[in-house]
C-alpha positions in Angstrom: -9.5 24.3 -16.2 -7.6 25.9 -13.3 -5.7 23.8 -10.6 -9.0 23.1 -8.6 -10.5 21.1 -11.5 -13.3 23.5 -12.4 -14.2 24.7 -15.8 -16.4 27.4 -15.0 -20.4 27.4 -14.7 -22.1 24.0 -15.8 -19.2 22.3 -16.9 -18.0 19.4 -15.2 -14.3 18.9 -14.6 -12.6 16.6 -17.0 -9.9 15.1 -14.6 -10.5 14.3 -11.1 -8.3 12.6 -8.5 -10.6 9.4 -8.8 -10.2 9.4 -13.2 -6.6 10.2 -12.7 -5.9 6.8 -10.7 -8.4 4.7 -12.6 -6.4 5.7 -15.5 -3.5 5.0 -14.3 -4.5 1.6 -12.6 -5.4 0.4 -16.0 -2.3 -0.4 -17.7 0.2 -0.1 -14.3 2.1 1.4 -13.2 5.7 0.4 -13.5 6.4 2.2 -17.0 3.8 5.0 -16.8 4.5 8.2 -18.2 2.8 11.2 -17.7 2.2 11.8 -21.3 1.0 8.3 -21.5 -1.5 9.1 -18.5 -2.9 12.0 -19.9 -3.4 10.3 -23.2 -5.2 7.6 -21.4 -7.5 10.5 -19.9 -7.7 12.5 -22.9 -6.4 15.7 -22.3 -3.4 17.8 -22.8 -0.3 16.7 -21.1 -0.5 20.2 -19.3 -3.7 19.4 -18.3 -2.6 16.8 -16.4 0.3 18.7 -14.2 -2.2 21.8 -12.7 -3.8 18.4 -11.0 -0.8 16.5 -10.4 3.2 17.4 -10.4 5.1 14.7 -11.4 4.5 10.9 -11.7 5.6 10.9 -8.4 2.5 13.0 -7.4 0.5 10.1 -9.8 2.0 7.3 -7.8 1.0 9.3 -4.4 -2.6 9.5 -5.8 -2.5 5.9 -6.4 -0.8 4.8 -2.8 -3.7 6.7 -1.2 -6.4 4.7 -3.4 -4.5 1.5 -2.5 -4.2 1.7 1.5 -8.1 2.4 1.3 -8.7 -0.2 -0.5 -6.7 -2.3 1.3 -7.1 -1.5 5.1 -10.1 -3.5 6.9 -12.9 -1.8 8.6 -12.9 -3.1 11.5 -10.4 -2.3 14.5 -8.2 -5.0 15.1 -8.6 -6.1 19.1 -7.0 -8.7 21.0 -8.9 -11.4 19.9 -9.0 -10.8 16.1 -5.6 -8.9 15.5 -4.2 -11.9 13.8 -7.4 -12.2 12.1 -7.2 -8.6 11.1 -3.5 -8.5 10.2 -4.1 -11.6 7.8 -6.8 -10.1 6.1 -5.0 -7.0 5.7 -2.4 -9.2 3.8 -4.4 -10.8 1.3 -6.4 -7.3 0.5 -3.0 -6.3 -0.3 -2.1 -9.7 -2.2 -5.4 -9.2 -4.3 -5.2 -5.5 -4.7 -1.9 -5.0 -5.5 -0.8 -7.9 -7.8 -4.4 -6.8 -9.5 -2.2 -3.6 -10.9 0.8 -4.7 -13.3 3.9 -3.2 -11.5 2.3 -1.9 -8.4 3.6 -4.6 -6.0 7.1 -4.3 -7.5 7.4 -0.6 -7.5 6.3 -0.6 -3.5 8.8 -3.3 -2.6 12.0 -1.3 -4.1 13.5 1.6 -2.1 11.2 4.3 -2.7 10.0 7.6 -1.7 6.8 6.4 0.4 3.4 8.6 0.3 3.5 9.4 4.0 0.0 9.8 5.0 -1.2 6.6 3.2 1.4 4.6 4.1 1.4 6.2 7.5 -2.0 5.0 7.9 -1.4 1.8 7.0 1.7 1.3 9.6 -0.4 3.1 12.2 -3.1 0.1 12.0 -0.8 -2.5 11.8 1.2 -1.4 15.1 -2.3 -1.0 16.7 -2.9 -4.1 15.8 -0.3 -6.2 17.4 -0.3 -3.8 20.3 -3.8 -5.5 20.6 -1.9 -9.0 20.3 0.0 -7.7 23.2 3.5 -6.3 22.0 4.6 -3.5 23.4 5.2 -0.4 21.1 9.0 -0.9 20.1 8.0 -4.0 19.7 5.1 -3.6 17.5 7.2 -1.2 15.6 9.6 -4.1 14.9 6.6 -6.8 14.0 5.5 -4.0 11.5 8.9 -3.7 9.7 9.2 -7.6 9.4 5.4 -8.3 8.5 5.4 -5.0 5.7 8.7 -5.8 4.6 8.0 -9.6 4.2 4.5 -9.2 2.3 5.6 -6.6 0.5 8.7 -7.9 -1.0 6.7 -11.5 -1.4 4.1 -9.5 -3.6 7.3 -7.8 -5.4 8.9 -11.0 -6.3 5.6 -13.1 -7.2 5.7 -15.1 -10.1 9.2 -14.5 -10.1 10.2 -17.7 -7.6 6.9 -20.6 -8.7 8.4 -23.3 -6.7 8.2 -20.7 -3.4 5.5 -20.6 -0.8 2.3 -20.0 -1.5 1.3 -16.9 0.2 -1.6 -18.0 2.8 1.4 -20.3 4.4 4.1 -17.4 3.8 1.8 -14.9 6.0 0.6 -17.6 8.6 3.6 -18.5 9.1 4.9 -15.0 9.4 2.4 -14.1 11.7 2.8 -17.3 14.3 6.7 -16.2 14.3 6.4 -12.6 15.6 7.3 -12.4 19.1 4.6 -10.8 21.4 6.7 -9.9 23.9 9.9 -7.5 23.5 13.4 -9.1 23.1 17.1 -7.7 23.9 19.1 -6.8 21.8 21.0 -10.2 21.8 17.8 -12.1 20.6 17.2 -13.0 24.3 13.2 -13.0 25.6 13.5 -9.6 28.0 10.3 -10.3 31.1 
């Protein structure tokens, strides 16, 4: 197999981005190896690096599989960005506590996969631009809303007498400001 994935003439390819993250969605992803990936697939553990380079390149594979899975249709607008911004949180509740370790490993300092993640911030801001924040401050609802799901998916099951999660994100959501503040906390018109 060569590092496009084809065999030659009439022979499917044996790995594939899609059966690269199913295999590694199915036992998580906070201890995976790449040896234990390509066992999982079947094939040589060189097999598995002309697709991929590193389990860093795995987990990139499996970020981009995630944000699709996880970002709505739909655009958010100004009547349905909250709307939009709370389903976007519980696709990510569901999808990521679905994958043992996934949650945890995004909410720790990371390397991020830029143009997954990147999409996923760039619909967010739009979206509380459509609430009516301005940019910087759309930038700034985005760092607290991401940072606060994210790191409530991290630590779940970890705190069983904390909120549950469709409180934790209303409430997170009725607290963003809509309008930008200075930097002293003070309501700038």
């Amino acid at each position: 197999m060569n590092s496009t994935g084809k065999n030659g003439p009439g022979r499917p390819p044996r790995l594939s981005r899609e059966r690269i993250v199913d295999a590694a969605l199915q036992g998580g992803v906070a201890t995976l190896t790449m040896r234990e990936l390509a066992a999982r697939l079947g094939v040589s553990h060189s097999s598995l690096y002309r697709w991929v380079p590193d389990r860093d390149g795995v987990l990139d594979l499996v970020s981009e599989a995630m944000v699709e899975r996880v970002l709505p249709e739909d655009e958010p607008g100004a009547d349905t960005w909250r709307d939009w911004l709370t389903r976007l949180a519980w696709a990510m509740h569901d999808e990521f506590l679905a994958v043992p370790g996934y949650a945890a490993h995004v909410a720790r300092p990371h390397r991020r996969h830029l143009e997954s993640f990147g999409r996923l911030h760039d619909k967010a801001v739009a979206a509380f631009v459509a609430g009516g924040a301005d940019t910087e401050q759309a930038e700034q609802n985005w760092t607290v809303f991401g940072l606060g799901v994210v790191r409530w998916l991290g630590a779940a099951g970890d705190d069983p007498e904390g909120p549950p999660f469709g409180f934790y994100v209303d409430t997170l959501l009725r607290g963003l400001p809509h309008r930008c503040f200075d930097r002293e906390g003070a309501p700038s018109w």
